[in-house]
N, C-alpha and C positions, 0 to 999 in steps of 0.2 A: 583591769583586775577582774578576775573572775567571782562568778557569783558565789562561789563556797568560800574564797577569800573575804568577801566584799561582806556577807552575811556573819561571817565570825568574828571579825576584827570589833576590836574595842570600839564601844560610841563612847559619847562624852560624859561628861560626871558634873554635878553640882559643884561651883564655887561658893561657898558665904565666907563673906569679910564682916566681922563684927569689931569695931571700934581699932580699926588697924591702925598705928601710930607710927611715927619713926622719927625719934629727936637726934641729931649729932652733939658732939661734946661741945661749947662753946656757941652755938648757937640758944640765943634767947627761943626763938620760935622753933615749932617741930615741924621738919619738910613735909611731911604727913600729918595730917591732925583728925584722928576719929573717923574714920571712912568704914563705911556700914553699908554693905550690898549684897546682896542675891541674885545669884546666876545660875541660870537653867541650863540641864545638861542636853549639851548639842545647842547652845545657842552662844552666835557669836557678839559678841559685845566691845565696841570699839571706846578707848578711853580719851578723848581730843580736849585742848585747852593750852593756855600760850605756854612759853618756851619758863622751864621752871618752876610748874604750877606743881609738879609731884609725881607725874602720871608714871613715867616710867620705874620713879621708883617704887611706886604702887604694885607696880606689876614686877617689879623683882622680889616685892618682898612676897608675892603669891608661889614663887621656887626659893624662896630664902637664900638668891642669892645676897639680898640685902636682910640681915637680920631684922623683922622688927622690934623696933622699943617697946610697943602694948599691943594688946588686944588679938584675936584669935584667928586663922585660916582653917576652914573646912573646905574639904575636898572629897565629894563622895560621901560627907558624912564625916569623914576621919579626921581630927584635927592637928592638921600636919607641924603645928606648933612643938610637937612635941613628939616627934619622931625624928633620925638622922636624916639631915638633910642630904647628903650624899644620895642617899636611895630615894628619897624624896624629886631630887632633880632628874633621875635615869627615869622615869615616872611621869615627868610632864616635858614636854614635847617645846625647843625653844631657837626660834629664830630672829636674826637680829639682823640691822643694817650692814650692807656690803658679806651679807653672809657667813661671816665667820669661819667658815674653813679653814682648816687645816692644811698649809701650803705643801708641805711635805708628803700628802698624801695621798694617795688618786680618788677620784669619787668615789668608787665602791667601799676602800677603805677608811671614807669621813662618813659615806651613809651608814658603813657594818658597826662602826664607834660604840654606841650604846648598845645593840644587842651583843657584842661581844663581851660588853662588860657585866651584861645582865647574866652569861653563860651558855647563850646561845648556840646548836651545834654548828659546825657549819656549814653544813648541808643547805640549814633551813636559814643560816646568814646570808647565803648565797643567792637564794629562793629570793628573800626579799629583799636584797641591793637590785636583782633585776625587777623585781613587782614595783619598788619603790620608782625605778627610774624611768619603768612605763610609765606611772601613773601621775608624775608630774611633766610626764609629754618630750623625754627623750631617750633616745634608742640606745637601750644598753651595749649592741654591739659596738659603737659609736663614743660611748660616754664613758663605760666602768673604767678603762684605764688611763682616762685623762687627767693630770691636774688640773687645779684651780686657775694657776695663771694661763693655761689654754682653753680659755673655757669666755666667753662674753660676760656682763654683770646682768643679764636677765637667767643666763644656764646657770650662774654663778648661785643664784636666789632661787632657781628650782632647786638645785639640788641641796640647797641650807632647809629648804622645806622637807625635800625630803628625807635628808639627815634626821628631821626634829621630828619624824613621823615612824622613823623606821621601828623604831621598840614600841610601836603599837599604842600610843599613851592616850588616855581620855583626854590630856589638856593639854593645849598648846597655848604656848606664849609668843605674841608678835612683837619686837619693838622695833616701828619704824621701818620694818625690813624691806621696804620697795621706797627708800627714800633716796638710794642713792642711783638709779637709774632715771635713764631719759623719759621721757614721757608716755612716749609710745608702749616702749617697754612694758612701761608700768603699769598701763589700761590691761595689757596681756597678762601680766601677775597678777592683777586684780581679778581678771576673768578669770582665771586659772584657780585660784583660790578659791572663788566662788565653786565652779566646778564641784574641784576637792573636797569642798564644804557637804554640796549634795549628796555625793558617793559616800563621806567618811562619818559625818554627824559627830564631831569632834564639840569638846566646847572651846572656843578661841576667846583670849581677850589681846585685842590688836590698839597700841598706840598709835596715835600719829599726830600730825600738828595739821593736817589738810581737812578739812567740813569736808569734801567732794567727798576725796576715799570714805572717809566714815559713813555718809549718807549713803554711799555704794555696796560698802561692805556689811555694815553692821544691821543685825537683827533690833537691838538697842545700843544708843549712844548714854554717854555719859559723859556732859560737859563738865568740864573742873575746872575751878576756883584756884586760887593762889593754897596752898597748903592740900590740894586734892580734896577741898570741898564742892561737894556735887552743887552744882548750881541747877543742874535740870538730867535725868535717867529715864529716857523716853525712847515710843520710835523713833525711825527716820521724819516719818512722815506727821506727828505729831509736833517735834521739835520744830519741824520746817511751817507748819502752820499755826500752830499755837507756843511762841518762845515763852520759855518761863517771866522772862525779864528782860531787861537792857544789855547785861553782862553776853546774854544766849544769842537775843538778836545781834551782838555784833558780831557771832561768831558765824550767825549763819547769812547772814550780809546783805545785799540787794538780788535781786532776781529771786526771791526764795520761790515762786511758780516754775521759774523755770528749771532751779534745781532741784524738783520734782522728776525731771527728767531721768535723773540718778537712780530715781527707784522701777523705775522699770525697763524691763530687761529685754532683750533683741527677741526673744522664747517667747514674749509676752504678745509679739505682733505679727502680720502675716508673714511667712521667708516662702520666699515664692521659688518653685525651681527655673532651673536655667539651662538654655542647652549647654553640650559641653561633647569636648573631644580630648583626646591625649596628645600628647608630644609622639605618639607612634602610629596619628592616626593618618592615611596619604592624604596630600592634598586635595585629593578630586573629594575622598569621603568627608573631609571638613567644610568643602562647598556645597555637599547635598544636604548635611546635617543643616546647616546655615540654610537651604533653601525652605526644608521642610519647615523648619522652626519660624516659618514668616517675618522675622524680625533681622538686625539690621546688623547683628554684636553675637558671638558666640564665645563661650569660657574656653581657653587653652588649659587643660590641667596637668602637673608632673607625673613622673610614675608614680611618686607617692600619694598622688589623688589632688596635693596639693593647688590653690591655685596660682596659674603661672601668669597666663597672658591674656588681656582682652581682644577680642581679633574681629575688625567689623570688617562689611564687605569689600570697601576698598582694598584693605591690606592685604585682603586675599587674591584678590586682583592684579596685584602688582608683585603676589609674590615669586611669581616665575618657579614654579617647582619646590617651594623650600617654605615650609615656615618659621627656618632659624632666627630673620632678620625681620621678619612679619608681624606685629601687634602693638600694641604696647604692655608692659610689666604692672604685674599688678603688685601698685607696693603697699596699699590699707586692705587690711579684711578685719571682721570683729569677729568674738565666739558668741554661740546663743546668749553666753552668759554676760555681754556686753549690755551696757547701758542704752538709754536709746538717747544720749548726750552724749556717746563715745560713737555711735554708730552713723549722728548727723554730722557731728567733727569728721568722720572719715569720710562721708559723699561729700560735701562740701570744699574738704579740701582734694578729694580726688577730680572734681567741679563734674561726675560725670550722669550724675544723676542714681548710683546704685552701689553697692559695696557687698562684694564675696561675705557668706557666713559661713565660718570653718567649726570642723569641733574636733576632736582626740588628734594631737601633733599635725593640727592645721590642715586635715584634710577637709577637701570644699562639702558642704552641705546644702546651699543654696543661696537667694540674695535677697536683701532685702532693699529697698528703693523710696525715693526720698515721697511719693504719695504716701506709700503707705506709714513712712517715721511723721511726716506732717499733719496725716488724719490723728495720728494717736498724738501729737502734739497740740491741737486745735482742741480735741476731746480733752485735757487734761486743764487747757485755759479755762475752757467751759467750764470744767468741774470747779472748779480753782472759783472761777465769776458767781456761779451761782450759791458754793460755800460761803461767798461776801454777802451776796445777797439776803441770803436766809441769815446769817449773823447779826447783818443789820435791820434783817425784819423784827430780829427776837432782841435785840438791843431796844428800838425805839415800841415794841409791846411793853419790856419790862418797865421804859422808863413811861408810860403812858398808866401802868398798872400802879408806879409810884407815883404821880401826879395824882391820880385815881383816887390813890388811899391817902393822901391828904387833904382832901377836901371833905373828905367824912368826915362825921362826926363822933365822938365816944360809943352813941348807940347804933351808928352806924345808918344814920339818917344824912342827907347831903348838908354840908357845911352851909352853903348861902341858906338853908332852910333853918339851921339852928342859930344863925343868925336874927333870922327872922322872930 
């Protein structure tokens, strides 16, 4: 996206939920019961909590696709209680599991959806199905006239994003929307998101039933109770170290040091370069590249910059004129915006000791390598040990301070003395 786009486009808007309610008919209890929060515009806020606790309907009732029974939505200030909802929802920005698309329809005409409706010319509906479809990382030449069923379930969930993005809206609504892809996938849509977060400054509020995602995604979390009562609205890194309660602690579960990991990002650690050649580079210039570089492995990369193959010096050795058949395939890479628990899952299971770091439609950036993910994981235990430490120094002060003050006396003379 270019920077006169990038600088104009809507940023996010304030949410306040005051007393938001939601009874159905025949139900003694309300699925909803009194939910009161404030959200900062351009921050993303993730809603997690077991399966029926409210959450989604929480967040429907913030686009009135679910009407509430009480209490108030602000948006920006404006209290969308009491305005049409129809224009209400062309207004906030909403993606959901398995994408929701419109099977009938080719990308460009599920992402042009809501600015056509808003009246959009279409010049500039055109302008932005292609901006749209760069910016969640696929090539419009490639994509606008695909349908859905030709499409994978991660292209499926970019382009539902950016559907829900295309009319420009300060607020997006997530339910669940990376729940129905595989895993791998899904670290990618997270990164991705992330991304988009940085460039768009959007305010999101993202469901989900996963702690990981949350703690990955969310700026603040907001664990929920049975009827969408907040048991704890904190950071990541707050909930992860100080739970409100029993309810929180089960959500956030065993290893909470190492799911510290979650919060910091591949951007955050060294990404070292790496040599590298093309698929159009000859053999002889991939073996002096490899010479120069003193090392033992050079990157193969596509025309598209992307990376293809790791190519050490045996394989070049054997390759007899041809690097068709020469390296092995590089099938893990992470974005900056990857975790650095997504980025050890990938050296580890590639066992190769390093992992490509890609950025804009996966072209290579550079690598980063398991010394340097392990120093920042050794640094984070420490931190983590000596947080114990100091808690339990200022734990046994306070309680040496209460000891202290009861052996005083009223006039504040020692106890054994006014015994005396």
């Amino acid at each position: 996206m270019s920077e006169t786009t990038a600088s104009s486009a809507a940023t996010g808007a304030t949410i306040e939920l005051e007393n938001l309610t939601k009874r159905y008919p025949g139900n003694p209890q309300p699925a909803v019961d009194g939910v009161s929060m404030e959200i900062g515009a351009g921050e993303t806020v993730v809603f997690v909590g077991p399966s029926g606790c409210g959450k989604s309907t929480t967040l429907k009732m913030i686009n009135r696709l679910i009407e509430p029974t009480g209490g108030r939505i602000r948006i920006g200030g404006e209290d969308v209680t009491r305005i049409d909802p129809v224009k209400l929802r062309r207004k906030v920005g909403y993606a959901i599991q398995s994408s929701g698309l419109f099977p009938h329809m080719t990308v460009a005409q599920n992402i042009a959806l809501v600015p056509q409706l808003n009246g959009w010319p279409k010049s500039r509906i055109r302008s932005r199905v292609e901006e749209m479809l760069d910016l969640v990382g696929l090539d419009p030449g490639e994509f606008r006239g695909r349908y859905p069923r030709q499409l994978s379930g991660g292209q499926q969930q970019r382009v539902g994003v950016a559907r829900a993005l295309a009319a420009d809206p300060p607020v997006l609504l997530m339910d669940e929307p990376f729940g129905a892809v595989d895993p791998i996938t899904r670290d990618h849509l997270q990164d991705e998101l992330i991304r988009l977060q940085h460039e768009l400054h959007k305010t999101i509020v993202f469901v989900t039933h996963d702690f990981d995602e949350a703690i990955k995604l969310g700026d603040r979390i907001a664990v929920l109770r049975e009827r969408s009562h907040i048991a704890q609205f904190d950071t990541p890194e707050a909930i992860l170290t100080n739970p409100a309660d029993d309810f929180v602690s089960g959500f956030v579960g065993a290893g909470a040091a190492l799911k510290r990991l979650n919060l910091t990002r591949v951007r955050d650690v060294g990404i070292s370069d790496w040599p590298t050649v093309t698929v159009d580079d000859p053999l002889q210039h991939v073996l002096d590249r490899l010479r120069a570089s003193g090392g033992n492995e050079i990157l193969l990369v596509d025309k598209q910059g992307r990376p293809y193959k790791w190519l050490r010096r045996g394989d070049l050795m054997r390759a007899k004129g041809s690097l068709a058949r020469a390296g092995t395939p590089v099938h893990y890479t992470v974005s900056r915006d990857a975790t650095l628990r997504d980025a050890l899952e990938a050296v580890l299971t590639d066992n190769a000791g390093r992992v490509a770091v890609t950025g804009r439609r996966g072209r290579y950036e550079g690598v980063v390598d398991m010394e340097t993910l392990m120093n920042s994981v050794h640094e984070l235990l420490e931190a983590d040990r000596l947080d114990a430490l100091e808690h339990q120094h200022d734990t046994e002060e306070a309680g040496s301070a209460r000891a202290h003050s009861g052996q005083e006396g009223p006039d504040g003379s020692g106890g054994e003395a006014e015994k005396a």
